[in-house]
C-alpha positions, 0 to 999 in steps of 0.5 A, spaced: 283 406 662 277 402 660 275 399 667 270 395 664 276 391 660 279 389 668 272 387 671 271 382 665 278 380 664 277 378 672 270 374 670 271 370 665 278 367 669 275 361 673 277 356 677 278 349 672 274 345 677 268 349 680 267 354 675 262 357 679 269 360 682 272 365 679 281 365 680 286 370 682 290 374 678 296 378 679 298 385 677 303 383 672 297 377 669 293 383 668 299 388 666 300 381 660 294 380 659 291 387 658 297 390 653 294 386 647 289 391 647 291 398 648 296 402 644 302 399 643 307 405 643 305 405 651 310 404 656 311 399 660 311 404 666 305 408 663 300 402 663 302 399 670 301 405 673 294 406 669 292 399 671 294 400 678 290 406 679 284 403 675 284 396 680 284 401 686 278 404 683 275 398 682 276 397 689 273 403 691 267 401 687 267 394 691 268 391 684 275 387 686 277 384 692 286 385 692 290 380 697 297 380 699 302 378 693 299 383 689 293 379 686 287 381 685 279 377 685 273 379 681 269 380 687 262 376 689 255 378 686 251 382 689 245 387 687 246 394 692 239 397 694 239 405 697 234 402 702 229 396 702 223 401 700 227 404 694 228 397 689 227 401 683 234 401 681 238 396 683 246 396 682 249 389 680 257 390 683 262 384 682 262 377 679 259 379 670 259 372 669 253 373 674 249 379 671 245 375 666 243 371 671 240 376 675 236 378 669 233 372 668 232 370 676 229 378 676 224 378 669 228 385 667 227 385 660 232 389 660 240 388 656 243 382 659 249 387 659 245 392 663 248 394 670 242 398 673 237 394 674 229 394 675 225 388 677 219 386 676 219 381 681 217 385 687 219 386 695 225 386 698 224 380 701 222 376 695 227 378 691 232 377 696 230 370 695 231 370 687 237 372 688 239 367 693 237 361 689 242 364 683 248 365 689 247 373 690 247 377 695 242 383 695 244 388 700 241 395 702 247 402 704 244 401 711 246 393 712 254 395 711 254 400 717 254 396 722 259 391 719 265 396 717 271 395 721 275 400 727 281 401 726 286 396 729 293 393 730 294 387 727 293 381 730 295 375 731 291 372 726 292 376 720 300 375 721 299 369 717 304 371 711 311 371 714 316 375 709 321 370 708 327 375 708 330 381 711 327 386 706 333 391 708 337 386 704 334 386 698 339 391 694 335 390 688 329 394 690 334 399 691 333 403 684 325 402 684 326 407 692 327 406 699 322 403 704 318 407 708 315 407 715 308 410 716 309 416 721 303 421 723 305 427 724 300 433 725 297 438 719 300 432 714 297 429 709 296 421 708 301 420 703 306 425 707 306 421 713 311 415 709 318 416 711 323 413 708 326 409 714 334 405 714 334 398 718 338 402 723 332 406 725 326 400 726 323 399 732 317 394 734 310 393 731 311 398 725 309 398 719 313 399 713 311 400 704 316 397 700 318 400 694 313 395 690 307 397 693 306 391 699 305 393 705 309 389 711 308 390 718 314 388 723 314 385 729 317 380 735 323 380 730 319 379 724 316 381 717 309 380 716 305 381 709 298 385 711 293 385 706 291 392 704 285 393 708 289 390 714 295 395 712 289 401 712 286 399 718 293 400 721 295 407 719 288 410 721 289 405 729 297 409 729 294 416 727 290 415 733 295 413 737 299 419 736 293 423 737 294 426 730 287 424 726 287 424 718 283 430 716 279 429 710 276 435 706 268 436 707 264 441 703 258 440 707 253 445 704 255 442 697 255 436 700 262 434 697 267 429 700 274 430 697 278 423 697 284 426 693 290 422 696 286 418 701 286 411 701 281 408 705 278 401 708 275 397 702 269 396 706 269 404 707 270 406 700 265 401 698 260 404 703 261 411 701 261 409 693 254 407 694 251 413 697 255 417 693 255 420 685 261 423 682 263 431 681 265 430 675 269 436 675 273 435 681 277 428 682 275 423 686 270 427 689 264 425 691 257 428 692 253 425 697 245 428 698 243 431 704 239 425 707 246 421 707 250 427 711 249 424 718 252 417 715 258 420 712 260 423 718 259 417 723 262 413 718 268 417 718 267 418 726 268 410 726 275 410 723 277 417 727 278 421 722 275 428 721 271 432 717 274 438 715 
C-alpha cells in the first residue's frame, strides 16, 4: 500500500470554516475513498486490513493522530532535527499541505514535494522563528524524551466516552470474533496475552478489545472507549502490576530493535522512528547508530519493558 495515498488523502480533507484545520477521517471513509484507486479485484477484507496495517505505520512515523471511533487526523507539521547542531537535513513529518510552505519560509530551493529538507536559513533558533510564523513546529530527538509518558491506569479524565451499551450483547459482533481481556502472563507475547473473556468472567478495571478493533476499559459497572495510546499505556501499566514485563528483542552489537508483534505508545513509536532506519530485510526492524543505544534503552526502561 501506497502510504503517501493516506498521508494526502487526510491532507487535502479540511475544516469547511477554518482551512488552516484539517478533518477526521473514519476507517471506512478511507477504505471508501482509497478503493477507487487501487485494483478493483481486491477484497474488501484484503484492502481493509492493508489500510489498517499502513495507518498503524503512519502512526508509528508520527504521520497521523488515531482517536477513539476509529477515526484518523493528519498530524500537525512539524520538521524533526537529530540534534540542534546537526540542521542539514531536516524531516517534515504531518500536515502536506504545510510542506510548500516550509520550503518557502526556509529558501530550500528544493521540489515543493521534497520531505527531507535542507535550509538556507541558518541556526536552530531562527529557523525556528520561520516556522513558527508559517504554524510549524521544529523539534529536536532530545526535546521528545522528557515528554513521553509512564505507563498508567486510566484516569478519570480520559473516561470521557462511555460505551453506550453492554458490548457482551452485541450478538452481531459474534461472526467477526470474541472480546478479549488483556491478561499478562510470563514469556508471553504482547499479541498472547489477549484472552478470549465471557461476560461471567469480568471483573473491575479490565481492559477489553472488541472484535473491531476499539479498545474498552471497564469500570464502576461501566464501559469506557480508550483512545489507543491510552489503551497501550494501560497494558504496559497492567504487565508491571503482574510483574510480567514485555520482553522486546534487542540486537545490540547490531544495533537492531525488533518490533515485530509490538505495538507501542504513538509517542514512543514516534521517538524511536526519528532516531532510527529501517533493515530492509527484516520487518519492523529498526536499526539504530551506536550513539543513540543509551536512548533506547531508557526509553524502554521508561515504559518497563525489557530489552533482551
Amino acid at each position: 500500500m501506497d502510504i503517501d495515498k493516506i498521508t494526502l488523502l487526510l491532507s487535502k480533507h479540511r475544516h469547511p470554516i477554518n482551512p488552516a484545520v484539517p478533518t477526521t477521517l473514519t476507517k471506512q471513509q478511507i477504505v471508501s475513498l482509497m478503493r477507487s484507486s487501487l485494483s478493483p479485484n481486491q477484497s474488501q477484507d484484503e484492502l481493509e486490513h492493508k489500510i489498517q496495517a499502513t495507518l498503524m505505520e503512519l502512526q508509528a512515523q508520527g504521520e497521523v493522530l488515531a482517536g477513539t471511533g476509529n477515526r484518523y487526523c493528519i498530524a500537525p507539521p512539524t520538521l524533526l532535527a537529530l540534534e540542534r547542531d546537526n540542521l542539514t537535513g531536516l524531516l517534515f513529518r504531518g500536515d502536506r499541505a504545510y510542506l510548500a510552505l516550509a520550503h518557502q519560509v526556509l529558501k530550500t530551493e528544493q521540489s515543493n514535494n521534497e520531505l527531507n529538507i535542507r535550509p538556507k536559513v541558518h541556526g536552530f533558533h531562527r529557523i525556528g522563528d520561520c516556522l513558527k510564523q508559517a504554524g510549524i513546529r521544529l523539534l529536536t530527538v532530545a526535546d521528545s524524551i522528557e515528554h513521553l509518558p509512564y505507563p498508567r491506569q486510566p484516569s478519570k479524565a480520559v473516561l470521557r466516552s462511555p460505551w453506550p451499551e453492554n458490548p457482551f450483547t452485541i450478538r452481531n459482533w459474534l461472526h467477526e470474533g470474541t472480546i478479549e481481556q488483556y491478561l499478562p502472563q510470563q514469556n508471553s507475547s504482547q499479541q498472547e496475552r489477549w484472552k478470549p473473556l465471557i461476560y461471567e468472567q469480568l471483573q473491575e478495571q479490565t481492559l477489553l478489545k472488541l472484535p473491531t478493533g476499539e479498545y474498552l476499559w471497564f469500570a464502576e459497572q461501566g464501559f469506557y472507549e480508550l483512545e489507543p495510546d491510552a489503551a497501550i499505556l494501560a497494558m504496559l501499566h497492567k504487565d508491571a502490576k503482574m510483574e510480567y514485563p514485555l520482553k522486546i528483542h534487542w540486537d545490540e552489537p547490531q544495533g537492531r530493535l525488533n518490533l515485530s508483534g509490538v505495538i507501542l505508545p504513538n509517542t514512543y513509536a514516534q521517538w524511536l522512528w526519528r532516531l532510527s532506519e529501517p533493515d530492509k530485510e527484516r520487518y519492523r526492524t529498526r536499526y539504530f547508530p551506536s550513539t543513540h543505544w543509551p536512548l533506547v534503552k531508557k526509553a524502554f526502561e521508561r515504559l518497563g519493558c525489557i530489552l533482551v
